[in-house]
N, C-alpha and C positions, 0 to 999 in steps of 0.2 A: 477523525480518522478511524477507520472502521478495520476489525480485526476478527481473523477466523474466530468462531467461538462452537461450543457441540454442548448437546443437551446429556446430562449424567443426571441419574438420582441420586442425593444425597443426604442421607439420617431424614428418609423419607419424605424431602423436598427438593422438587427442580430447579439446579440452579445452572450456570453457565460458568465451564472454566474457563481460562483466557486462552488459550492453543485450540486449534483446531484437530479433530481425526484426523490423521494422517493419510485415511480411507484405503490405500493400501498396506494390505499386511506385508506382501513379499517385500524382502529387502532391495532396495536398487543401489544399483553405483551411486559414489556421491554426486558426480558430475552425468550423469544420467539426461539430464535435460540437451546436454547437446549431443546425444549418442542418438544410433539409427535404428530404426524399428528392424528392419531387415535383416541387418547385423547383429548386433545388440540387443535385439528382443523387448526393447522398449522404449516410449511413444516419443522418443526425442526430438529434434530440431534440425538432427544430423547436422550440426557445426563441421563436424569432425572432416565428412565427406567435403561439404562447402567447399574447407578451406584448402582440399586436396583438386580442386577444379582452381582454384585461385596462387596455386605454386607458381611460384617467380613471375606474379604478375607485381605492378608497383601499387599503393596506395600514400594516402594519406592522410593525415592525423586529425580525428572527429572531434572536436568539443560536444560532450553530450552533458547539459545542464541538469541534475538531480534535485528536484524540488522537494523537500523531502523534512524529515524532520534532525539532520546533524548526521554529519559524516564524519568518522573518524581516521582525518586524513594523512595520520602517521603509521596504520595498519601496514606490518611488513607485504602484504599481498596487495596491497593501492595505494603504496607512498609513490611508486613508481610510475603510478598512470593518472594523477590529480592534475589539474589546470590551475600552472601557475600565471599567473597577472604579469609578463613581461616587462611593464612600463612600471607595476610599483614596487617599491621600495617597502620591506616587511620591516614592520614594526616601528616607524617613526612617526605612527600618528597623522601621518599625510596622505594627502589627497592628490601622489604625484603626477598619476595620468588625469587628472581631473573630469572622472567619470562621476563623481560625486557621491562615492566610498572609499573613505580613509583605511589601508593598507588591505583592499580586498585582495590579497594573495594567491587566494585557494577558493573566494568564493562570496558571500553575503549570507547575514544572519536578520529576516527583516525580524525578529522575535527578540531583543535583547536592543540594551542604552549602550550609551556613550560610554558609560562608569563600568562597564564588562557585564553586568546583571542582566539575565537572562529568563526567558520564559519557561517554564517546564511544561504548567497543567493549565488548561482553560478549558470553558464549558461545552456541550455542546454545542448549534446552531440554534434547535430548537429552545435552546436553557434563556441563550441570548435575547431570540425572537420572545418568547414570554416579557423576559426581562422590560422589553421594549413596549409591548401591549398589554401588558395587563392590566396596568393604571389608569390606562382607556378603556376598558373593556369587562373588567374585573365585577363593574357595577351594572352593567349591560345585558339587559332581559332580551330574547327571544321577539316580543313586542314593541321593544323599544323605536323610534322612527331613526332610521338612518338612512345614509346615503347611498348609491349603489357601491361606492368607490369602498364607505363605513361598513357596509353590509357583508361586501367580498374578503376584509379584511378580520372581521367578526368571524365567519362561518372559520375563517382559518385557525383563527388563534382558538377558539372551539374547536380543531379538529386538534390543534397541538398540544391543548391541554389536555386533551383522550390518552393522547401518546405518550407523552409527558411523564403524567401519571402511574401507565403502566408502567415505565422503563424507571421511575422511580421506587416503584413496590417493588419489584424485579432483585434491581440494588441494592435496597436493603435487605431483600430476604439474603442471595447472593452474601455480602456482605458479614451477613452475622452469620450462616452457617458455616462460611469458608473460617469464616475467625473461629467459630465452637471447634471446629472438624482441627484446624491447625493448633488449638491448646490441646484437645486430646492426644496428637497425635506426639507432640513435643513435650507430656508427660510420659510415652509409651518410651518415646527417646532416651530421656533422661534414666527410666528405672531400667530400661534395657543396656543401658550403660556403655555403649557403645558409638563410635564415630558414624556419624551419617554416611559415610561412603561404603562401611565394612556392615552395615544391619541386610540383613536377609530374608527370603520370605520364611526360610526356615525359624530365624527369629523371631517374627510376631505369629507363629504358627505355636510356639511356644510362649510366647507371653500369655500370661493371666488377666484379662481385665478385671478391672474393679467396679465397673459403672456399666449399663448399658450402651449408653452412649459413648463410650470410650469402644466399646467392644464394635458396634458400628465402625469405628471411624478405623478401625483398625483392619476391619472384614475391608470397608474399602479400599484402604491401603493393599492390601494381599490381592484383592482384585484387578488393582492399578498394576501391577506387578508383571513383568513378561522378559524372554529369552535377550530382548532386546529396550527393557526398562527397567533400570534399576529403583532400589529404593532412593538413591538420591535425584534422580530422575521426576520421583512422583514427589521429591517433597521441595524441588525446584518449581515445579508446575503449581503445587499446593501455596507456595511463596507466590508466586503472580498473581494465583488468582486472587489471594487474600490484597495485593498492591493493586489488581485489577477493580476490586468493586470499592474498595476504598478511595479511589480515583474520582470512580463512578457518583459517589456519594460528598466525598467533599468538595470537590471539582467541576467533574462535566454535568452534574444535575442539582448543585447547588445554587438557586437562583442570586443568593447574599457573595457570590466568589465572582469577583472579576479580576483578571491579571492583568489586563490591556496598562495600567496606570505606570508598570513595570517599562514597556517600549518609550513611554510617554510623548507618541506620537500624539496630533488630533486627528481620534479614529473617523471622525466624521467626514474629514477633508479625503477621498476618496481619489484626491489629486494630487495628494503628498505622494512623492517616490525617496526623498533620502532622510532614512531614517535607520537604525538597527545598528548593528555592531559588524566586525571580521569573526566571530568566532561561531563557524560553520560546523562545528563538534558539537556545541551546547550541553546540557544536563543530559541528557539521553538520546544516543545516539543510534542504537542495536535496530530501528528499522533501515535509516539512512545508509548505514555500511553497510546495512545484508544485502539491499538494492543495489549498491553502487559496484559492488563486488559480484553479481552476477550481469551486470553490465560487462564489468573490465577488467577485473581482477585481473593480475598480469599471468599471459597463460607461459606455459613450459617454463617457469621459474623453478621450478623444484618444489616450493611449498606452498600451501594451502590449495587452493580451485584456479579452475582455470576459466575465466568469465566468458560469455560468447564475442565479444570485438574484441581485436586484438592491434589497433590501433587508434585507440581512444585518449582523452584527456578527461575524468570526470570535475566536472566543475561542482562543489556544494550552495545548494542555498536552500537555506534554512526559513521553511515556512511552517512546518508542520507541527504544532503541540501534543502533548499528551491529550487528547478532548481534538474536537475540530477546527480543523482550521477556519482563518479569515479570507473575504474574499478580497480586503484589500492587501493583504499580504501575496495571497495567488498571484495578481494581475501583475503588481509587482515583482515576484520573481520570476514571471515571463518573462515582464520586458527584463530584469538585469539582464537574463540569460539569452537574451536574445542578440541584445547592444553590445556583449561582452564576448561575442561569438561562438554560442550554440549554435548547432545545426537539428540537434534531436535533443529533445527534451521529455524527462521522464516524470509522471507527475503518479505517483502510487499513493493514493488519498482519496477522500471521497466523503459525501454525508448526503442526508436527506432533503437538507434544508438549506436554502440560500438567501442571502442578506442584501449583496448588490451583484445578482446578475450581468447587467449592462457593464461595470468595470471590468471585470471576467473576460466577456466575451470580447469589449473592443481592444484587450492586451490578447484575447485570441487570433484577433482580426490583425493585430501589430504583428504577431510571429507568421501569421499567413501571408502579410505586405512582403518581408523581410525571408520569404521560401524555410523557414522554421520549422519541425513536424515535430507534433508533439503525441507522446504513447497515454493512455489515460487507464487505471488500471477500475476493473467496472464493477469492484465492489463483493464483498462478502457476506451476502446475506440474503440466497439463494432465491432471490427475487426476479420478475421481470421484469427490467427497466424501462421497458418499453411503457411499462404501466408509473410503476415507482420509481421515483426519479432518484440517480446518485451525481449528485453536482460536484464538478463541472459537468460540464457536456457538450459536445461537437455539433447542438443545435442552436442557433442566434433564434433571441425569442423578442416579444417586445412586453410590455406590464399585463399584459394577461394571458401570458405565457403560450401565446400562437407562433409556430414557427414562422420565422423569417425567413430563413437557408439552411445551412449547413457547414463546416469549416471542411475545407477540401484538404487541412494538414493535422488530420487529426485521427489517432485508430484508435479505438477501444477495447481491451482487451481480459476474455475469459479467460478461467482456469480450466488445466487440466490436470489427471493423476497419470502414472504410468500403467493404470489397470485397462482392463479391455471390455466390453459388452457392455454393462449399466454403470459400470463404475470409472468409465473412463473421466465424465467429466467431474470435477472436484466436489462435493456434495455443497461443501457452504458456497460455488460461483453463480455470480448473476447471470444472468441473459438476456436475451434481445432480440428478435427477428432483424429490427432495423436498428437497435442502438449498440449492440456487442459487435465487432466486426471481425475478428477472431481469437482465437484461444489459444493457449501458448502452455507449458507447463508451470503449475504454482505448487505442487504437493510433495513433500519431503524437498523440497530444494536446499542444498549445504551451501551457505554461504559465507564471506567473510562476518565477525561483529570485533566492537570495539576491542581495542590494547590486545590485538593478533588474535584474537580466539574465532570459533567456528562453529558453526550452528545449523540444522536444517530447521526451516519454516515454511509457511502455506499459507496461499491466500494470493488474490490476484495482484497485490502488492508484489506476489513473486515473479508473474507471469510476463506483467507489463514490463520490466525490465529485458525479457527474455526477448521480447518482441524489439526493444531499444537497443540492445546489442545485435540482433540481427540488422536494423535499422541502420547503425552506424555502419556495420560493416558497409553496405552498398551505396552509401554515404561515403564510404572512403575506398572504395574500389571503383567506385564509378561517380565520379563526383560532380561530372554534366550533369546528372538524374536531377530533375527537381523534388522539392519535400512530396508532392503530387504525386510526380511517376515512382518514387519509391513506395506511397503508401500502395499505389495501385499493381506494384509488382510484387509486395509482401502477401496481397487481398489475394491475388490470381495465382500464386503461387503455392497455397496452402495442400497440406494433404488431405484431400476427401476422405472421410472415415463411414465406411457402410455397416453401421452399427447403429443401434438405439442406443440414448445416454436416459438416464432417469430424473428429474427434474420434481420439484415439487409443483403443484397448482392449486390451489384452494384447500389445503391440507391434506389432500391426494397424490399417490405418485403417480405422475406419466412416464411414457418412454418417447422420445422423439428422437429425429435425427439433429445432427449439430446444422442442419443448414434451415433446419425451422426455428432456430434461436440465435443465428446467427447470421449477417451479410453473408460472409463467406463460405462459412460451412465446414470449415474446416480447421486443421491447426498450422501454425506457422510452420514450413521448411525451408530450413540454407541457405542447402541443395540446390534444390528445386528455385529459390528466388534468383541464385544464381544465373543457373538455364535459362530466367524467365529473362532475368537482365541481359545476359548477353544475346539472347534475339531481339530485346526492346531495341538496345543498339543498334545492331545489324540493318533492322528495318527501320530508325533513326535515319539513319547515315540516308 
């Protein structure tokens, strides 16, 4: 699962913290993403308008399946909009509608046993793939005679040990200087004597250091510092990172670390579907609810955000780890959430690297039989996809990766900020001329997180929700539409924006418009899909 990340120097090495830029400085609304450019002055969604074309018409209530990594589904702003399992019976251990998960309630955990034991952290993709080839391969010269089938599989694992390697130098640099940078700066704490909440920049402006390196980490601290960052702010972020590359390093690039024995499925059997546990919250839950919660969060409640669909049921299943996910857990919470009656599914995840393709694809092909549409969110790491692959993908391929088709129930979805001219689109989103299909907001988004609290985050992890709450909406306002004609009235309905966006290419910046990096070209509106649905109708009829 891949997360905003931005390049800082620090005690004069590059390393990566775990949050993303923001990339806009101006403050916005919290709920900004569904506000209208026109009105409002920034790049929203216009929900607002939408749902003022949609007065006193009737709908009804969307299951949208959140693939994800735990939802935390007693949050006072999403107790009220979670899909409960009608047929079963919570907590007696049984199997009463015999869908073959005992007390799924609220949802499925393919990540956790029988015994409640749950999965937190697992490796990459790539950590895995090694794990799988190198015992073949590890011995293996350049000259060696192999087979063509030997030879394609060779050049790969030689390609992924390149990568591999970097992303493990990376980690450990990361790693020890987040840890040097967090004892310095938790000495400054201590002789400053004071609560982390109450310390100032006036306070380490007057601290004395003792070390150099102390005094570093302290100029960076003051530097991290702003109108709208406080010091506990910087030393929340400073906590992650140090939890982020230690992750990194014990977990997703440690080849000796496998968690799978934890599920204690056979991962091989690629045919198993019931396995895991009910408990859809797991160890860590702060992506799954910040998703889930700009899905649905229940709107005009009074408290917390107001989500874009306002007639949803979010369903949890829990595929996601800390590190990447599996592909036989993916396939799988397709079909639960398919059989279990999703209509949109939200899959905010992604990696470089894939294991078993073909499973994937034919639980892609089971939600396109079953008119299912799934949002895919297309990754942070300011690439083009077109080129660099982030799996899943809305392409069916065969073992030498040639397209097949295409999945006709599938959008993929860019990030946007609410800035204007270069900086509209999100600096860390991917792209695509043909793989990204439109963009949605992911930059300062507020949304729900675990035990009621609230958080803005970034990254197309935010976006692809925004597009699934728009999705539900027409979904449950116009419920003839198929998964098909709603993706293709989300695609035709977007706002054209006649601006360059700035993008990276080969370590240069370009400027392009959004419709060379994207199907669409545009970014989701409402409004407009509204408009767009009700002449679909008209000329239905």
């Amino acid at each position: 699962m891949t997360r905003t990340l931005k390049l800082i120097a620090l005690l004069g090495i590059s390393i990566l913290p775990l949050w993303g830029n923001a990339q806009s400085k101006a403050a916005n609304p919290p709920n900004w993403y569904n506000l209208d450019y026109e009105i409002d002055g920034v790049r929203g969604i216009s929900t607002e308008k939408a749902y003022e074309l949609l007065t006193g018409r009737k709908s009804i209530p969307i299951v949208v399946g959140v693939l994800d990594g735990g939802i935390d589904y007693m949050h006072e702003d999403l107790k009220d909009v979670m899909w409960t399992n009608p047929r079963e019976v919570a907590g007696n251990g049984e199997d009463d509608d015999g869908n073959g998960y005992a007390d799924d309630v609220h949802g499925w955990n393919f990540m956790g046993n029988v015994n409640g034991e749950n999965v937190q952290y697992d490796n990459l993709e790539i950590t895995r793939l090694i794990r799988i080839y190198e015992p073949k391969y590890i011995s293996v010269l350049p000259s060696t005679p192999l087979s063509e089938a030997e030879r394609r599989e060779f050049v790969a694992y030689q390609k992924m040990i390149s990568e591999y390697t970097s992303k493990l130098d990376q980690a450990n640099f990361g790693n020890l200087n987040y840890s040097r940078l967090k004892e310095e700066i938790d000495i400054a704490i201590k002789k400053i004597d004071k609560d982390i909440n109450d310390i100032t920049k006036a306070d380490l402006d007057a601290y004395k250091s003792e070390t150099d390196r102390q005094k570093m980490a302290v100029r960076m601290a003051k530097r991290e510092l702003s109108d709208d960052k406080s010091f506990q702010d910087f030393y929340k972020e400073l906590e992650e990172g140090v939890k982020y590359f230690r992750a990194q390093v014990d977990y997703h690039l440690n080849k000796n670390y496998d968690s799978r024995h934890i599920v204690g499925d056979n991962y091989e059997d690629a045919e198993e579907r019931f396995y895991g546990n009910a408990d859809i919250k797991g160890p860590d839950a702060d992506h799954g609810t910040h998703v889930a919660g700009i899905i649905g969060a229940k709107r005009h409640n009074g408290i917390g955000i107001d989500g874009v669909a306002d007639n949803v049921q979010i369903m949890g299943v829990r595929i996601v780890p800390d590190g990447d996910e599996r592909d036989k857990d993916v396939a799988n919470g397709i079909r639960y959430a398919v059989d279990n009656g999703a209509k949109v599914i939200n899959m905010s995840f992604g990696k470089g690297y894939v294991f078993n393709k073909k499973t994937v694809d034919e639980a892609i092909k089971y939600a396109e039989e079953k008119d299912v549409l799934l949002i895919h969110a297309a990754g942070n790491d300011a690439k083009d996809i077109d080129i660099v692959k982030n799996y899943p993908t809305k392409y069916y391929t065969d073992s030498l990766d040639a397209i097949l088709g295409e999945a006709s129930n599938w959008i993929t979805v860019g990030a946007t900020s609410s800035g204007v001219d270069g900086d509209l689109l999100a600096e860390f989103s991917n792209f695509g001329y043909r793989s990204v299909d439109v963009f949605a907001p992911g930059v300062k988004i507020n949304s729900t997180m675990p035990e009621s609290e609230y958080k803005e985050q970034n990254g197309t992890s935010m976006a692809a929700p925004v597009v699934s709450g728009l999705a539900s909406i027409l979904r449950s306002y116009y419920p003839e539409l198929t998964a098909k004609e709603v993706k293709d009235i989300i695609l035709k309905s977007v706002t054209k924006i006649d601006e360059k966006v700035k993008i990276k290419v080969d370590g240069s910046t370009k400027k392009v418009y959004l419709d060379e990096i994207s199907v669409s070209g545009g970014i989701v509106n409402a409004k407009a899909a509204i408009e767009e649905a009700d002449q679909y109708i008209r000329k239905k009829k």
